[in-house]
Phi, psi and omega in degrees: 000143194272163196289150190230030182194149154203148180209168174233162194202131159289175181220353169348132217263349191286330186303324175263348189229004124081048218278181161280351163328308209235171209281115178320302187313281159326292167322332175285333200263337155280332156314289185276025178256337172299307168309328172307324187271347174295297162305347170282310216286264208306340128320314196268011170032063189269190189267327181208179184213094163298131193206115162316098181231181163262159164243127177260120170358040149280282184309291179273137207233210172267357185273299185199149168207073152331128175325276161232160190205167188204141175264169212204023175237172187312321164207164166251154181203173217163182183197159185186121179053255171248035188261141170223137190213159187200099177245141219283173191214121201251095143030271194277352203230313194285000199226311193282329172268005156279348162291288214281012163274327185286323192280006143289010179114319206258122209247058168305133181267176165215172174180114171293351190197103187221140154316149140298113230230152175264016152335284196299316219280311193285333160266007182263351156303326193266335194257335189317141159302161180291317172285097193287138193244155177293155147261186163247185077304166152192126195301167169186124189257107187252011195245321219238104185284168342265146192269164174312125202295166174297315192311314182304317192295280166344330159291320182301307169309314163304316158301314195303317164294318155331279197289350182263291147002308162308320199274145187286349187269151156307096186242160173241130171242126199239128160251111208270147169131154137091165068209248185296162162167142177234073187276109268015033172237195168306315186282358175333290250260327149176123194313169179260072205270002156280325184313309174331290176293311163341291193294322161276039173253325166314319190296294220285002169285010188052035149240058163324309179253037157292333201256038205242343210246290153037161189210133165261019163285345190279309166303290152340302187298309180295342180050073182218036179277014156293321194295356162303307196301319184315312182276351149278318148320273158013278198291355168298305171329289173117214159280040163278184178264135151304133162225110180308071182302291172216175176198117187244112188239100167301173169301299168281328189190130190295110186271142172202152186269067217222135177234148125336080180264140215240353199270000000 
């Protein structure tokens, strides 16, 4: 069954935990770009929530840091500032793209048993539907070089719609991360928010799979390497047009909100 949702979401960790650093009024205006992605995934009623993310060493460590991964086990929990979370994790679609992405080719990790990290966590606070649905994870390594080149990840993505496309369930496909931040160097203070607009003005022109040709020195320099998840959802999409719900720029980091249309 074809995806019957897709969004892109930040995860910015200031959006949850709301310190004083930052401008209410934004935050607020990103809260409600999150509600927005709410009321679509409950109108597209899926069956599970597949969701791209990174790991800042809650799961993966100097032990292993897989390219991609997909977790697999019956439920996940994490904890992230004073949140403790638990989510239910649907099994059987967490097994089929992990089976049939390695016979596509893709040399995919796994784990029955990882923190959640809150890449994933912060935008399923905001986007879960009131009715909570299993989730998927799936690892996308954005942090720890060296990482999967874009074509590839763009390709990853492109199975991924394949094995999902396949399947009986109603999935949503969510990619957490981005847009600029440079967090723990001199450039925190400040990101690279034309490159940001440049780039949804290019989503919402439906070239999407212009960012397949992307580099990832290129990415680096812009302080988007969250923009991997992105381009992987992407090559799921394919070329539809982006529609840009906000794109909000803190003193550190750009936020934005974009959904797809996938039905």
């Amino acid at each position: 069954m074809p995806l019957c949702a897709a969004a892109a979401l930040p995860h910015t960790p200031q959006l949850l935990v709301r310190p004083e650093t930052e401008d209410r009024d934004m935050v607020l205006r990103v809260h409600a770009g999150y509600a927005e992605i709410k009321r679509g995934l409950e109108a597209a009623r899926p069956d599970v929530i597949c969701i791209l993310g990174g790991d800042h060493i809650e799961g993966f460590f100097l032990t292993s840091v897989p390219a991609l991964a997909v977790y697999v086990g019956s439920t996940v929990s994490g904890k992230f500032d004073r949140y403790r979370y638990t989510f239910d994790v649907h099994e059987p679609l967490a097994r089929a793209i992990l089976e049939q992405g390695v016979e596509r080719g893709f040399d995919l990790a796994y784990s029955q048993d990882l923190a959640l990290d809150y890449a994933f966590y912060v935008p399923l606070h905001f986007a879960m539907p009131q009715q909570s649905v299993p989730i998927v994870p799936l690892y996308v390594n954005a942090c720890f070089p060296p990482q999967p080149t874009p074509a590839r990840r763009y390709a990853w993505g492109q199975a991924l719609r394949a094995i999902l496309d396949a399947r009986p369930e109603r999935v949503a496909l969510l990619a957490s991360g981005g847009l600029s931040h440079f967090p723990g160097s001199d450039r925190y203070g400040s990101p690279d928010y034309e490159w940001d607009r440049q780039m949804l003005d290019r989503l919402v022109a439906g070239r999407g799979g212009e960012t397949a040709a992307l580099t990832g020195e290129e990415l680096d320099k812009a302080g988007n390497v969250e923009f991997r998840t992105w381009i992987t959802l992407l090559g799921a999409v394919g070329d539809a047009q982006a529609k840009v719900i906000c794109y909000e720029p803190s003193w550190h980091h750009g936020n934005a909100v974009v959904t797809w249309p996938v039905a």
